[in-house]
C-alpha positions in Angstrom: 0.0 0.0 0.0 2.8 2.3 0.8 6.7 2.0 1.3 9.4 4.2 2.9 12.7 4.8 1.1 15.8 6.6 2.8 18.2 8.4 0.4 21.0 9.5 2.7 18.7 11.9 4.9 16.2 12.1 2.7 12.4 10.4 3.2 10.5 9.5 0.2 6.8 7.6 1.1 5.3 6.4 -2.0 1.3 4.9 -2.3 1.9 2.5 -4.7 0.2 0.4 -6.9 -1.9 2.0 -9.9 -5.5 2.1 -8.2 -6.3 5.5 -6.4 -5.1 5.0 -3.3 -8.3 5.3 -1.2 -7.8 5.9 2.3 -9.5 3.0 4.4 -8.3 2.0 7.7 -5.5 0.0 6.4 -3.9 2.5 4.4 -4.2 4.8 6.6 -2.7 3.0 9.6 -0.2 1.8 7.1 0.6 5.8 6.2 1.0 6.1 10.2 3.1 3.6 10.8 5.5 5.0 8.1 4.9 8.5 8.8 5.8 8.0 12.7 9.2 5.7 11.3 10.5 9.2 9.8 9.9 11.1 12.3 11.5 8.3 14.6 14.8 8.1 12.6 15.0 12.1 11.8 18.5 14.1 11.9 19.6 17.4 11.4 19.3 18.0 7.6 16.3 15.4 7.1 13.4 16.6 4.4 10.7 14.1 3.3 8.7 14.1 0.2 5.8 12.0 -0.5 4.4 11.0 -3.7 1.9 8.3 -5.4 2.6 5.4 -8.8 -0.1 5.6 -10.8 -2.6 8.5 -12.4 -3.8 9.1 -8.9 -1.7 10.9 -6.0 -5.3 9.9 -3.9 -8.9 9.9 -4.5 -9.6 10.2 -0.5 -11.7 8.7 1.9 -12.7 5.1 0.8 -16.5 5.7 0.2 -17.0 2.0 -1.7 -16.0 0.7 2.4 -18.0 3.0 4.4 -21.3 1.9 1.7 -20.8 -1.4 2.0 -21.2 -1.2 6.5 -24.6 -1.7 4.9 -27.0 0.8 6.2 -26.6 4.5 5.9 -26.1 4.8 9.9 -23.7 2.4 9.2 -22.0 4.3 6.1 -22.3 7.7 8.5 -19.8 5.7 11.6 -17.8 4.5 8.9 -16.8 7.7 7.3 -16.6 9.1 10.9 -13.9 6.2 12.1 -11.6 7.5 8.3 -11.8 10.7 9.5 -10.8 9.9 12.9 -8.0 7.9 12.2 -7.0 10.7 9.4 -6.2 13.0 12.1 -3.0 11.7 13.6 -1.8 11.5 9.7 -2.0 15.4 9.9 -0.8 16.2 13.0 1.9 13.6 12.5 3.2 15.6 9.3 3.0 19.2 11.3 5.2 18.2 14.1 7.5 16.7 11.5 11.0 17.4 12.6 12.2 18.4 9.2 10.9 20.6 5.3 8.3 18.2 3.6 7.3 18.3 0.2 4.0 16.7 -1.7 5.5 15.4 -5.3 1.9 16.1 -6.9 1.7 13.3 -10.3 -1.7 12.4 -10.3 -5.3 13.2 -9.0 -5.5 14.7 -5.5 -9.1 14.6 -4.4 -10.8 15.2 -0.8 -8.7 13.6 1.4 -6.0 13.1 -0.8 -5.9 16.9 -1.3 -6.0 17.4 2.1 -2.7 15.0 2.5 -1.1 17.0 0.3 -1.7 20.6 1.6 -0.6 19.3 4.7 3.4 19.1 3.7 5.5 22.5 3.6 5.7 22.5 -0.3 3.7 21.1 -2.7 5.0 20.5 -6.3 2.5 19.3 -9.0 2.3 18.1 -12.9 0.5 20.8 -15.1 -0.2 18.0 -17.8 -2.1 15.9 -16.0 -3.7 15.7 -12.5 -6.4 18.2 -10.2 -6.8 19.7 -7.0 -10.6 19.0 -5.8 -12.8 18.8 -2.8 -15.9 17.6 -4.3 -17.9 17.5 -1.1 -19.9 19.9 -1.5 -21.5 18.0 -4.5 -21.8 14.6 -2.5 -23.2 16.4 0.4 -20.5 15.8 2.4 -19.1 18.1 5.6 -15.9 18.6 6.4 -14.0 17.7 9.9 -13.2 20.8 12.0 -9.1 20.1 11.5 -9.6 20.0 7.4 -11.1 23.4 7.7 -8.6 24.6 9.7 -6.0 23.4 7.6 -7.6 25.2 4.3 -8.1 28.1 6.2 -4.5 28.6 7.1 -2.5 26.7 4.7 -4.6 28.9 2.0 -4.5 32.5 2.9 -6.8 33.8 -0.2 -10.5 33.3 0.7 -11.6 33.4 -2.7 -9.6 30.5 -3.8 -10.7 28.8 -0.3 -14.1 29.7 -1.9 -13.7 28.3 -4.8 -12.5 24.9 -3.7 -14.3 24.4 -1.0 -18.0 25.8 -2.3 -17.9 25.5 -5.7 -15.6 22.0 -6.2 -13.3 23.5 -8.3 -11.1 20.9 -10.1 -8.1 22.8 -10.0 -4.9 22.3 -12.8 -1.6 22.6 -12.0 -1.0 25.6 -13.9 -3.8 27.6 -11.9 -3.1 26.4 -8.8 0.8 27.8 -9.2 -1.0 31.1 -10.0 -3.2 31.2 -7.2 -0.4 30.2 -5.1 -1.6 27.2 -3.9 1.2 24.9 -5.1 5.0 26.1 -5.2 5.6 25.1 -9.3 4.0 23.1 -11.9 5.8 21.4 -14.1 5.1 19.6 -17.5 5.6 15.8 -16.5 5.9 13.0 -14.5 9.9 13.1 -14.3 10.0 17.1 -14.0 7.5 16.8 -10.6 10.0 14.3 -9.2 13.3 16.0 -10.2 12.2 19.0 -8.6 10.6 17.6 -5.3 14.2 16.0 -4.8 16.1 19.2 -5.7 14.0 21.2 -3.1 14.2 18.8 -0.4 18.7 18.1 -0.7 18.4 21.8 -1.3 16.2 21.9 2.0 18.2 19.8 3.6 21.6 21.2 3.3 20.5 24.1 5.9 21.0 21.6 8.5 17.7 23.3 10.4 17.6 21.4 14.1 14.6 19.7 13.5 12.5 20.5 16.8 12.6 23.7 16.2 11.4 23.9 12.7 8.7 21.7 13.8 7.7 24.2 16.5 8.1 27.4 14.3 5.7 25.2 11.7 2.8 24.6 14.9 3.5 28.2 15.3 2.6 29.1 11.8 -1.0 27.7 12.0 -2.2 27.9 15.4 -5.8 27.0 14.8 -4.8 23.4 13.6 -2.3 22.4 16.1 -4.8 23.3 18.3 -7.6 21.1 16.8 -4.7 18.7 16.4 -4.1 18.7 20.1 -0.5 19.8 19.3 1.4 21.7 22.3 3.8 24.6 21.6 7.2 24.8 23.1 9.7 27.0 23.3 13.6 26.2 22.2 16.5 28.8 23.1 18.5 27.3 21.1 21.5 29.9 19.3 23.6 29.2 16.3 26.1 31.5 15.3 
């Protein structure tokens, strides 16, 4: 469903496989499990980037398992316990002790957006692939910490707008404009190339890790508090 990789000190996560990398339980106690590995065997001058094989990066939330609990109260607990267990995946990847970096090839829908937008940078194909929270045309609502996470990873309100309440599928080209990913870039090969430029480039600042993590919680307050993340303080000088 997912392996980790370690190039020197960098992290790459991969979904693989060629389906669209639905988040059910498994995958996404899978994700943890690798997620809380990196941030287990960090150093000073770590950077991760994650990425996805196939045509999708993810497609989100696995709707086929919630439907087939059977009933819609059923389907209702289901989609609850994803978004539950999805939680941890975000606040594991805020209080990452090092730059991250979402290598953007394919599809990234719903929850799979919302992976994505949780990493530092986020690097996407302008050939091929979307941005889009289509639940406002399922009739679904959002968890408090995915709003939160919109609402400060995204500063513009009218793009927030426009994803969130009309389902804009967004291309790689516009979303570079509107600044919601760093660069677009014409293929498959030129998405990758540049994800591991920025992260050695990243990495070569040698940032002490806890500290970038803590100026990161810092950044969005809102979300690490819905995350239940504390705040420290490090007095740490280098000269």
């Amino acid at each position: 469903m997912c392996t980790l990789e370690k190039r020197g000190n960098l992290f790459i996560l991969t979904l693989t496989g060629e389906d669209r990398h639905l988040f059910n339980p498994d995958l996404i106690s899978s994700l943890l499990k690798l997620l809380s590995q990196v941030k287990a065997q960090a150093t000073c001058g770590s950077a991760l980037i994650t990425q996805a094989q196939g045509k999708f990066f993810s497609y989100g939330f696995d709707l086929d398992w919630a439907q087939a609990a059977g009933s819609e109260q059923g389907a209702v607990k289901r989609l609850q316990q994803m978004a539950d267990l999805f939680k941890p995946v975000i606040a594991t990847l805020l209080s990452l002790p090092m730059p991250t970096i979402a290598a953007i090839t394919g599809h990234a829908v719903a929850a799979g957006f919302t992976l994505a937008l949780s990493h530092d940078y986020l690097i996407m194909r302008e050939d091929r692939g979307i941005l889009w929270m289509p639940e406002v045309d399922i009739a679904l609502t959002l968890p408090d910490y995915i709003n939160a996470l919109f609402k400060e990873m995204i500063g513009d309100a009218s793009v927030r707008r426009d994803l969130l309440l009309r389902g804009l599928k967004m291309k790689g080209d516009e979303a570079e404009k509107r600044g919601v990913v760093k660069a677009a870039y014409d293929g498959e090969a030129e998405v990758r190339e540049a994800s591991v430029c920025l992260a050695e480039n990243l990495g070569k600042r040698k940032w002490h890790g806890e500290v970038y993590a803590e100026i990161r919680k810092g950044l969005y307050p809102q979300l690490s508090a819905i995350l239940g993340l504390s705040h420290k303080v490090y007095a740490i000088a280098r000269l």
